[in-house]
C-alpha positions as CSV (number, residue, x, y, z in Angstrom):
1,X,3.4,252.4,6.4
2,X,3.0,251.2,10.2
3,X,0.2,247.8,9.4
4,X,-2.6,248.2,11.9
5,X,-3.8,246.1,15.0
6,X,-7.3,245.3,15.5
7,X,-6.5,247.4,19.0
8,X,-5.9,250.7,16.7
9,X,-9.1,253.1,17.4
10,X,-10.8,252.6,13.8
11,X,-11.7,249.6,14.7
12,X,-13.7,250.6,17.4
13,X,-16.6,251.7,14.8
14,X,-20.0,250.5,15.2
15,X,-21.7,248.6,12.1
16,X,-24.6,246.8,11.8
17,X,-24.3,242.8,11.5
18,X,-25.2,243.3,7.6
19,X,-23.1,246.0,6.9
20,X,-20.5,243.4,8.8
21,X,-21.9,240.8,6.3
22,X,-20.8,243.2,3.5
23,X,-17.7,243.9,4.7
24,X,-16.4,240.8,5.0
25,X,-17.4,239.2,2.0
26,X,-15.7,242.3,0.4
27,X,-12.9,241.1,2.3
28,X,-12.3,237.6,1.3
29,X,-13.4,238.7,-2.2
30,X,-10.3,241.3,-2.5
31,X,-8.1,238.3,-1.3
32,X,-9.5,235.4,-3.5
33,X,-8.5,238.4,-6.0
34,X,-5.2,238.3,-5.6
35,X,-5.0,234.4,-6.0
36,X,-2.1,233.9,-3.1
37,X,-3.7,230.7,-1.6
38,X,-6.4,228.5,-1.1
39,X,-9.5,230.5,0.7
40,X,-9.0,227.7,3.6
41,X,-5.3,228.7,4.1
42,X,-7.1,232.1,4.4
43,X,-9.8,231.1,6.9
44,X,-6.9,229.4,8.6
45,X,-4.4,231.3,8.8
46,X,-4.8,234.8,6.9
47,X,-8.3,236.2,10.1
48,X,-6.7,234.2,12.8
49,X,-5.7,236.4,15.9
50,X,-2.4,235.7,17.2
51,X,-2.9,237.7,20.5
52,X,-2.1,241.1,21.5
53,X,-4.4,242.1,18.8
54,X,-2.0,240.8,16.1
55,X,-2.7,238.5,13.5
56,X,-1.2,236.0,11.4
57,X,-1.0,238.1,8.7
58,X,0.2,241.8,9.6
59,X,-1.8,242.9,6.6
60,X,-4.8,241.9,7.4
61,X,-6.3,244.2,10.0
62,X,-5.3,246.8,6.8
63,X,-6.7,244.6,4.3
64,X,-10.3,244.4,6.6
65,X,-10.1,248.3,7.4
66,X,-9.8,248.8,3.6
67,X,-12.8,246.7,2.7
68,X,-14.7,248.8,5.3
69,X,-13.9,252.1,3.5
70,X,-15.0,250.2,0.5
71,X,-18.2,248.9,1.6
72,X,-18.9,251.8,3.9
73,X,-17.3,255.1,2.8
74,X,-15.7,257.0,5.7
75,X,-19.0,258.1,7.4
């Protein structure tokens, strides 16, 4: 599976800022899940942009999409 960029075209949906609020806390819930680090090596590191619309983390722009789908369905 090709990981996304936070260029790809679904993430040029429109949201309202709570629906945003939801989606990210669904976000850093799902990784806090999975117990890999501290939630500051996550605020760090994991969300940071690297450029190019890359991250730090090549899963993350999936990881955030996914939490959308989650929080929003595919409306």
């Amino acid at each position: 599976m090709t990981k996304s960029i936070l260029d790809d075209a679904r993430f040029d949906r429109l949201i309202t800022l709570r629906d945003a609020y939801r989606v990210m806390e669904r976000f850093a819930q799902s990784y806090r899940e999975r117990g890999d680090t501290p939630i500051s090596d996550f605020l760090d590191c994991y969300a940071s942009e690297t450029g190019g619309g890359l991250t730090s983390d090549p899963a993350a722009p999936d990881d955030f999409a996914n939490a959308a789908v989650s929080v929003l369905g595919k409306r």
